[in-house]
C-alpha positions as CSV (number, residue, x, y, z in Angstrom):
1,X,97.3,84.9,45.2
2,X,96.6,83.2,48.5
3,X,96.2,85.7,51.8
4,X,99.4,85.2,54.3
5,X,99.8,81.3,55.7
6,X,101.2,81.3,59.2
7,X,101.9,78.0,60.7
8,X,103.6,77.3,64.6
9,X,105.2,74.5,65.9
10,X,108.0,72.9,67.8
11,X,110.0,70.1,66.3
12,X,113.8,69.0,67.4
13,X,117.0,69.9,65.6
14,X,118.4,67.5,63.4
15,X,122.1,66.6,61.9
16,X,121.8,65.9,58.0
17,X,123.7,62.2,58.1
18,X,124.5,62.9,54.2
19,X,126.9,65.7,55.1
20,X,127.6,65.8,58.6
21,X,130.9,67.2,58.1
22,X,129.2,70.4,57.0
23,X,126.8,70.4,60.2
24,X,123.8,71.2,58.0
25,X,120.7,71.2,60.6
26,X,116.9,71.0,59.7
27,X,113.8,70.8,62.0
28,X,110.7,68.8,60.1
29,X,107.2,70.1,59.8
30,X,105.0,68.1,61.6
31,X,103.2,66.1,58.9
32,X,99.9,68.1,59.9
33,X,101.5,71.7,58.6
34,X,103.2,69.5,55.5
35,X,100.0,68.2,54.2
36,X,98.6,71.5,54.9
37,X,101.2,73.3,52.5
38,X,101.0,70.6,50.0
39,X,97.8,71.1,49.8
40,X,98.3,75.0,49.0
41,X,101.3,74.9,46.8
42,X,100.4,71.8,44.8
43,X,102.6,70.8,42.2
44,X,103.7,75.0,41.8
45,X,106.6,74.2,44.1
46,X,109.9,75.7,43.1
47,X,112.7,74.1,42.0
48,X,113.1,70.6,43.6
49,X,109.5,71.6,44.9
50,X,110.8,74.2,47.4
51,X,108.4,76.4,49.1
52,X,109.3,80.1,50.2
53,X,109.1,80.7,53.5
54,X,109.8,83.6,56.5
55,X,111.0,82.0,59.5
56,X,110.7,82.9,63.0
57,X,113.3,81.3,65.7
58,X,113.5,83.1,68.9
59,X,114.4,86.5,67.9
60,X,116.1,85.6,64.9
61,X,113.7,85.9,61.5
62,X,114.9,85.3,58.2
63,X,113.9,83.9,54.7
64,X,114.5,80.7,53.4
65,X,113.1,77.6,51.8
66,X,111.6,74.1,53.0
67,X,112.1,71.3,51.1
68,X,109.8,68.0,50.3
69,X,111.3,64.8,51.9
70,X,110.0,61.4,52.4
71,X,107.0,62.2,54.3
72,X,107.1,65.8,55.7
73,X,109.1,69.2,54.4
74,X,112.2,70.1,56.0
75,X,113.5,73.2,57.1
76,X,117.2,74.2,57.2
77,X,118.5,76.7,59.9
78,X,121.3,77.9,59.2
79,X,124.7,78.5,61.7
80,X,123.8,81.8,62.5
81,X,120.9,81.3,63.6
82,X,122.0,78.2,65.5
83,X,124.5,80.1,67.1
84,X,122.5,83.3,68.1
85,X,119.5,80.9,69.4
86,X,122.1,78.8,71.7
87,X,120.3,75.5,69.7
88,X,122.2,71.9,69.0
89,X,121.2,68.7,67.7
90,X,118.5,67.4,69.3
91,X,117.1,70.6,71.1
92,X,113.6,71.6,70.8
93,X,112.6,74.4,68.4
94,X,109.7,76.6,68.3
95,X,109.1,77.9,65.0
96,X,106.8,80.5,63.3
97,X,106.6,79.9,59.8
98,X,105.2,82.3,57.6
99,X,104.7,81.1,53.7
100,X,105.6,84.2,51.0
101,X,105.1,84.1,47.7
102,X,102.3,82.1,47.0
């Protein structure tokens, strides 16, 4: 078992086009932190090689998932977070992100 992995960075909000009618939102690692994780987790990602993670936004913390996509991992925040931070598409986001489980 690996020691806690923290990683900080600010990324902008973005508006999955797939589904925009059900506003899900994501912020991409920078590809710095994603080779960084992939490195760590390998091929022991979960299922569709999800990677748990703790989440810091503002004051808002909360556990979730990030997800591999074409180049980076992505990172959904959810409504209530959205809502509680005052963030929209496109703003900047500074995020702690803390992987569990490993």
């Amino acid at each position: 078992m690996i020691g806690p992995v923290t990683y900080e960075f600010e990324a902008p909000l973005w508006l999955w086009s797939a589904r925009k009618t059900d506003a899900w939102m994501f912020v991409s690692l920078p590809t710095q932190v994603a080779d960084e994780v992939l490195d760590l987790v390998g091929e022991t990602g979960r299922g569709f090689g999800s990677v748990r993670v703790e989440v810091s936004i503002g004051a808002s913390v909360w556990r979730t998932s990030i997800f591999p996509s074409t180049d980076t991992y992505v990172l959904p925040v959810k409504k209530a977070v959205r809502v509680a931070e005052g963030l929209d598409v496109g703003d900047p986001v500074r995020v702690r992100l803390d992987l569990v489980d490993l």
